[in-house]
Backbone as numpy.savetxt, mean C-alpha at the origin, in Angstrom:
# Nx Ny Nz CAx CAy CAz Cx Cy Cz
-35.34 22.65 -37.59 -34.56 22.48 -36.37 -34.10 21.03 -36.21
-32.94 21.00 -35.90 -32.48 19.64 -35.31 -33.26 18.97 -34.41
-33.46 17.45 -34.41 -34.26 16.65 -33.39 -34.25 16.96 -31.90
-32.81 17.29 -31.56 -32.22 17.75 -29.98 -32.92 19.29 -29.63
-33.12 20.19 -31.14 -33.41 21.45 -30.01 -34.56 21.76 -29.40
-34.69 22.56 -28.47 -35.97 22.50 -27.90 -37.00 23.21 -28.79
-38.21 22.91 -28.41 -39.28 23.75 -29.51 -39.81 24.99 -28.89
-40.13 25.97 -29.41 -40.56 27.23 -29.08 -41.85 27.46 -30.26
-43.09 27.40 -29.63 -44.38 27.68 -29.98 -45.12 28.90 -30.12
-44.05 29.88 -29.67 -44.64 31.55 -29.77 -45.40 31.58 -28.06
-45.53 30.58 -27.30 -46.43 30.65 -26.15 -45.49 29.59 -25.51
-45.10 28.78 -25.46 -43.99 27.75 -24.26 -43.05 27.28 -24.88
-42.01 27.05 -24.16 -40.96 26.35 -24.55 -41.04 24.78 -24.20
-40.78 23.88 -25.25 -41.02 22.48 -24.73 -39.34 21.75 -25.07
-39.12 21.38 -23.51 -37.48 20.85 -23.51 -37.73 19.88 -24.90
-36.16 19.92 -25.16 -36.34 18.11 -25.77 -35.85 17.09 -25.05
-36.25 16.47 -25.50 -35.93 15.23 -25.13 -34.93 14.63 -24.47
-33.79 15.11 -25.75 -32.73 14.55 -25.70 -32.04 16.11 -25.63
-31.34 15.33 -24.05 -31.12 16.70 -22.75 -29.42 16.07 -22.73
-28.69 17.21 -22.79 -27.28 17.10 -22.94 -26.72 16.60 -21.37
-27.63 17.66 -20.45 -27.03 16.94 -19.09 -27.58 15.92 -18.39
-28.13 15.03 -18.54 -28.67 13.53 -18.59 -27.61 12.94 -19.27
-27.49 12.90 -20.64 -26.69 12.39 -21.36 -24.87 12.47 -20.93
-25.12 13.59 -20.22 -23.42 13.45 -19.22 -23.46 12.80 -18.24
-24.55 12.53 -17.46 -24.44 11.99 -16.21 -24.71 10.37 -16.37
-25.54 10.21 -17.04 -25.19 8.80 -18.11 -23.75 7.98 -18.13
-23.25 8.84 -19.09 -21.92 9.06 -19.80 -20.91 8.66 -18.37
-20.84 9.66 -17.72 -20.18 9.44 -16.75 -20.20 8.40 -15.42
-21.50 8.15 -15.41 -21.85 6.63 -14.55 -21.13 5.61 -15.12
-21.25 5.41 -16.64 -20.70 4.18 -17.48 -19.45 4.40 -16.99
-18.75 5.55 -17.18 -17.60 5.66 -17.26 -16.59 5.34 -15.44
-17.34 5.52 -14.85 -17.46 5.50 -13.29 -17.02 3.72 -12.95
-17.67 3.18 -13.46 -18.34 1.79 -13.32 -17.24 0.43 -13.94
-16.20 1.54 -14.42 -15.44 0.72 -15.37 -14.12 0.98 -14.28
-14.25 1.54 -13.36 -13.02 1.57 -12.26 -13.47 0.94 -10.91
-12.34 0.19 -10.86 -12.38 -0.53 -9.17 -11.42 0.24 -8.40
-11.78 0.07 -7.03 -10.73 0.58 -5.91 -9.93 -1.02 -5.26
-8.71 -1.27 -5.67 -8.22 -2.41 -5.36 -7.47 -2.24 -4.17
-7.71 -0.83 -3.36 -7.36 -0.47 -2.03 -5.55 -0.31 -1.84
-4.99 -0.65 -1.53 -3.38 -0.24 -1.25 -2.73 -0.59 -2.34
-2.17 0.69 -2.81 -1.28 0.33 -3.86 0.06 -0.52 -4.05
1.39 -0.85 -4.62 1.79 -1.65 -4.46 2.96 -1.93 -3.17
2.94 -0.50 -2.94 4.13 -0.67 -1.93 3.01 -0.51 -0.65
3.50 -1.87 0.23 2.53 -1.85 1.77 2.69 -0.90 2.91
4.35 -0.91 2.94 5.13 -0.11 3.54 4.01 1.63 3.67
3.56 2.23 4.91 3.12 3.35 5.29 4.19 4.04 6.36
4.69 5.08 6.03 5.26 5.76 6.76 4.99 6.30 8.06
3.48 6.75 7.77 2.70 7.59 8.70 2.46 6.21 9.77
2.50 5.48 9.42 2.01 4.08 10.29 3.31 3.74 11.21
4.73 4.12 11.08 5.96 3.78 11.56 5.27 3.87 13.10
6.04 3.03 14.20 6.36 3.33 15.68 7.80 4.13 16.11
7.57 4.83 16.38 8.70 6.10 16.82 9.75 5.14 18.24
10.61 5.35 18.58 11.34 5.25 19.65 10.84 3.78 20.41
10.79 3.07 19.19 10.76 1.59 19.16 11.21 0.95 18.44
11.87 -0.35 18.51 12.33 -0.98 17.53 12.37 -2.71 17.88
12.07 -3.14 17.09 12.20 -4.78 16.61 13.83 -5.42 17.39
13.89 -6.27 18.05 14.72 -7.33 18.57 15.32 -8.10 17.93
16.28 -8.65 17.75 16.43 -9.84 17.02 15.44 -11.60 17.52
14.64 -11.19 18.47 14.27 -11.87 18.88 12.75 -11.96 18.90
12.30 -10.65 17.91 10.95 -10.01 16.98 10.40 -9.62 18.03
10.60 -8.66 19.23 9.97 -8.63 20.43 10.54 -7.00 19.78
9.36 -5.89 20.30 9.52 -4.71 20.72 9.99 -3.81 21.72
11.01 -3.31 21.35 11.68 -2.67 22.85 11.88 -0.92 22.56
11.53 -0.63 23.61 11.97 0.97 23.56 13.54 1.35 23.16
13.53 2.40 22.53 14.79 2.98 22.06 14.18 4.47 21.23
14.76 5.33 22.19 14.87 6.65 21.48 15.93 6.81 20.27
15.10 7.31 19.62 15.47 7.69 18.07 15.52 6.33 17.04
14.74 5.35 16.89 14.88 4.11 16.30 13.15 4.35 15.99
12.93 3.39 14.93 11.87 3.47 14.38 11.31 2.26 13.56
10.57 1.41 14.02 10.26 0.31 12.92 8.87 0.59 12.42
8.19 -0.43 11.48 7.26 -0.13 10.36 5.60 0.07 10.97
5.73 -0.57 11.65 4.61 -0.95 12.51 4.06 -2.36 12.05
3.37 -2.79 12.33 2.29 -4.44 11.84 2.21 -4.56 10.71
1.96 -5.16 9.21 1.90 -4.87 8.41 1.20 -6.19 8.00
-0.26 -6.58 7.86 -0.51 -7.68 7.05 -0.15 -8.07 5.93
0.32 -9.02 5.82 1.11 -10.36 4.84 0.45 -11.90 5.14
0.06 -12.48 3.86 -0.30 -13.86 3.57 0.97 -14.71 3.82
0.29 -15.76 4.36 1.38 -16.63 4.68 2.08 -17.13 3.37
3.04 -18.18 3.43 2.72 -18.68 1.87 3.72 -17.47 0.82
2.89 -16.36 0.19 3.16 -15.42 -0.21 5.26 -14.61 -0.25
4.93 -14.42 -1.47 6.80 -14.00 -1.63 6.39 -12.49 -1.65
7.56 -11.89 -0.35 7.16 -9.94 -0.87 8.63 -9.56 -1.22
9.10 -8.87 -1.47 10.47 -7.98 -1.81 10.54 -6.36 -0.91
11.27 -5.99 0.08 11.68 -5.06 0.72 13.02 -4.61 0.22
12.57 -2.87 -0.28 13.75 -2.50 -1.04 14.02 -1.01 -0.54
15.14 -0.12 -0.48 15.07 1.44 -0.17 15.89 2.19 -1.18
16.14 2.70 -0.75 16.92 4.12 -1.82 18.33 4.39 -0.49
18.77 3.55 0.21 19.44 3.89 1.37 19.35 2.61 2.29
20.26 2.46 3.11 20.49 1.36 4.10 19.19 1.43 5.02
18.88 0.74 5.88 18.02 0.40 6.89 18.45 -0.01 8.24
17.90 0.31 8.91 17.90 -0.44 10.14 17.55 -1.82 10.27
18.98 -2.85 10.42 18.21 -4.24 10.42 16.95 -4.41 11.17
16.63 -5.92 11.19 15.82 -6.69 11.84 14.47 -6.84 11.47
13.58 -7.89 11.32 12.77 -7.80 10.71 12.18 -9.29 11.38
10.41 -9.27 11.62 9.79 -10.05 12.05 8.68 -11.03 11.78
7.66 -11.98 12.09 6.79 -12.18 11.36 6.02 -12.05 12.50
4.62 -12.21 12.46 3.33 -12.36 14.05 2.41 -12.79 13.25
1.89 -13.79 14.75 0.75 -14.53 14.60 -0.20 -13.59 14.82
-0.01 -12.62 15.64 -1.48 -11.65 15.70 -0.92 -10.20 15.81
-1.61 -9.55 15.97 -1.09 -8.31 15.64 -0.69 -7.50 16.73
0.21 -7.67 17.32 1.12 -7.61 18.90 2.67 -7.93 18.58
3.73 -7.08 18.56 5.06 -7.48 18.54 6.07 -7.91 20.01
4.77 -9.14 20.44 5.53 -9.82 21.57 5.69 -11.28 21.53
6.51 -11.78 22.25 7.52 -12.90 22.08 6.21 -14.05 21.87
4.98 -14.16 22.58 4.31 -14.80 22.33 3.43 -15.12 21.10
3.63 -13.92 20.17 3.32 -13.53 18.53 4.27 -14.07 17.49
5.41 -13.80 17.88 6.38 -14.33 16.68 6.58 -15.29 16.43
6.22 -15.75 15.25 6.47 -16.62 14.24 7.76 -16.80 13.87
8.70 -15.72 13.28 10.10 -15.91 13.06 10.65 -14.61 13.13
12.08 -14.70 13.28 12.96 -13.24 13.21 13.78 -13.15 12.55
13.85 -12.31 12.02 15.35 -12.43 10.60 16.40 -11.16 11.28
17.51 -11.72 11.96 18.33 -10.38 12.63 19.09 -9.37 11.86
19.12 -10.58 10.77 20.38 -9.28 9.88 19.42 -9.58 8.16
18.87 -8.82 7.68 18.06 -8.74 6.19 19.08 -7.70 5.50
19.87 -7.08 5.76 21.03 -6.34 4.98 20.24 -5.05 3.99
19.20 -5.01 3.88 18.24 -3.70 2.69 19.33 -3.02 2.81
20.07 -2.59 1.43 21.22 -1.40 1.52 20.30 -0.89 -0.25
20.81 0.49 -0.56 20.36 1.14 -1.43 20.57 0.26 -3.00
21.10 -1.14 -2.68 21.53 -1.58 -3.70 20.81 -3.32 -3.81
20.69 -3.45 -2.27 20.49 -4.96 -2.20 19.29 -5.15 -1.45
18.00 -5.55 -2.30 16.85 -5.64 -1.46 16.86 -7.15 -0.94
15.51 -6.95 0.00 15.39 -8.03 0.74 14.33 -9.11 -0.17
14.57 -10.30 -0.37 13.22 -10.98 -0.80 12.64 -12.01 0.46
11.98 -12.23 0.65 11.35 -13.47 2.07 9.70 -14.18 1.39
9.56 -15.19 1.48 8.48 -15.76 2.08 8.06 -15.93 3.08
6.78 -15.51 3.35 5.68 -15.50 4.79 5.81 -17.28 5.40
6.50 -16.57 6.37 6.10 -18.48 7.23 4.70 -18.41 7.47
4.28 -20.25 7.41 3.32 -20.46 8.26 2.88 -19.82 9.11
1.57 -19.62 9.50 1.08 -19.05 10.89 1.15 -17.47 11.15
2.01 -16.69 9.80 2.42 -15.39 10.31 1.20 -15.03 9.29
1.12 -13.63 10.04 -0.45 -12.79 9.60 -0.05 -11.09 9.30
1.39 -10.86 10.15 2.08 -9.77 9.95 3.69 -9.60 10.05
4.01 -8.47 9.52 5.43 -8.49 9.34 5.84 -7.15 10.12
6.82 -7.01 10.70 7.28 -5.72 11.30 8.66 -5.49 11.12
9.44 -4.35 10.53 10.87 -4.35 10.16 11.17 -2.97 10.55
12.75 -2.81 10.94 13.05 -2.00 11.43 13.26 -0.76 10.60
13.41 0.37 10.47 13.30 1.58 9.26 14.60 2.24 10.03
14.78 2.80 10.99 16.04 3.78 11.19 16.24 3.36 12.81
17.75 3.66 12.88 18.08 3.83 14.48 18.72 4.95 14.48
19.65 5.11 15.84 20.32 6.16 15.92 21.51 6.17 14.81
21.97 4.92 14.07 22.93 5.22 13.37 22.85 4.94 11.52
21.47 5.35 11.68 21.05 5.04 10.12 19.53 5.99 10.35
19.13 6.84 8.94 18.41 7.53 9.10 17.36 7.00 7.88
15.94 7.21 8.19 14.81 6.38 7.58 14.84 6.64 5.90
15.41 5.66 5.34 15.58 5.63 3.74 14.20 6.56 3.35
14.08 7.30 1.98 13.30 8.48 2.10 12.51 7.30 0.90
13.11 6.21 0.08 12.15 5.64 -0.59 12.18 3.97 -0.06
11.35 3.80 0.40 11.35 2.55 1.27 9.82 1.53 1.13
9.96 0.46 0.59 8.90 -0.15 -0.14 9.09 -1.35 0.07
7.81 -1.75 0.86 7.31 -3.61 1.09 6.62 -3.92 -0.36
6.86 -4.75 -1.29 6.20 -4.86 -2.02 5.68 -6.88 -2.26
4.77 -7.03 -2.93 4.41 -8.44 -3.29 5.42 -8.92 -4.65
5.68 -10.10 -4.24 6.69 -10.32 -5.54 8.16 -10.41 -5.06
8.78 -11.27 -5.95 10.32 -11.75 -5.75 11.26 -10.69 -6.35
10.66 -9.62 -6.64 11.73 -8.86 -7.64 11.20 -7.10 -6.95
12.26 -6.69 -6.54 12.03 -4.86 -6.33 11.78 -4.47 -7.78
11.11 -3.64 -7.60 10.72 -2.61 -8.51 10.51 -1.04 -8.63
10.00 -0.14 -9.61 10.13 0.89 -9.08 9.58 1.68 -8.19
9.94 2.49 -7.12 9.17 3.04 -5.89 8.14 3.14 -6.33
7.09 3.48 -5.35 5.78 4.04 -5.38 5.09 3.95 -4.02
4.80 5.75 -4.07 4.82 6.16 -2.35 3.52 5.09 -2.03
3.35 5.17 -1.04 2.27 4.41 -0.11 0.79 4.77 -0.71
-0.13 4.22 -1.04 -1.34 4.78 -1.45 -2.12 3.98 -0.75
-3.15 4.66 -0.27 -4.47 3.80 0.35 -5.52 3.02 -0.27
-5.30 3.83 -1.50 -6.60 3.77 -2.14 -6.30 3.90 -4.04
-5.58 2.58 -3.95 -5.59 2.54 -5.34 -6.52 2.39 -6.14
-6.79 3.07 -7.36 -7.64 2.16 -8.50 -7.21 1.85 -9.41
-7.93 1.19 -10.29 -7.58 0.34 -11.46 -9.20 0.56 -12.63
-8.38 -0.38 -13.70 -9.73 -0.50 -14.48 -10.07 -2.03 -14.54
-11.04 -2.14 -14.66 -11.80 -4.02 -14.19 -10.93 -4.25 -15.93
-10.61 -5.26 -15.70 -9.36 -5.97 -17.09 -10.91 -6.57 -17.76
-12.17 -6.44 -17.71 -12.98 -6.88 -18.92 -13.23 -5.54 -19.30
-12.85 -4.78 -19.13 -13.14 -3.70 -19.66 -11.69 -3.10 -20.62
-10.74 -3.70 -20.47 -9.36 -3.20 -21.31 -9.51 -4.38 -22.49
């Protein structure tokens, strides 16, 4: 008999040793251990997160408006270059905040016209002092681009829906 099979004595069976499902659960811990969760994938932009029948000011202040829709809060490093891009025009306007409140006493800066058309993304650096970004997604005369992406970096790239919970593999392990 092979070293692995179990022994049979005419009176008990004695496992071996070397047990296949140990050896998977093993196997699979290692294998477990070699992935991180680096948490939001690359596009920041959440849909489900939008504010409904609100929208951004040119003056980064929040005001009611039925049928308009901006992003909601969105933490961003100061410092930091992101790229805002869609598959479709946008609703201008776009903001920065010192805390996470879209009122006049929060804003850091306002950008009134950022132009995002299906062709021409937005690039910005985070001013000083700002901790979040808020931009407008649709009004009554523009309807919410269906691929619409905050991303890190000076250059759009290709979509990728919103994820919470990205992973990766730890790069000492590639």
């Amino acid at each position: 008999f092979p070293s692995h099979d179990s022994q049979w004595n005419g009176t008990t069976l004695t496992k071996s040793a070397y047990d296949p499902l140990t050896q998977a659960k093993v196997y699979t811990n290692d294998e477990l251990g070699k992935i991180k969760t680096t948490g939001v994938g690359k596009n920041k932009y959440n849909p489900a997160s939008g504010v409904v029948d609100k929208y951004i000011g040119s003056n980064g202040v929040q005001y009611d408006a039925a049928g308009w829709k901006h992003s909601g809060l969105i933490a961003v490093t100061a410092g930091q270059t992101y790229t805002l891009s869609a598959n479709a025009n946008k609703a201008n306007e776009l903001a920065f905040y010192s805390a996470n409140s879209p009122i006049l006493a929060n804003v850091v800066q306002a950008v009134a016209s950022e132009g995002v058309t299906a062709t021409t993304p937005y690039t910005f650096t985070v001013p000083v002092g700002a901790l979040y970004v808020a931009f407008n997604v649709k009004s009554t005369s523009t309807v919410e681009p269906t691929q619409l992406q905050l991303e890190l970096g000076s250059a759009a790239t290709t979509f990728e829906a919103y994820n919470p919970n990205k992973t990766s593999i730890f790069d000492s392990v590639l």
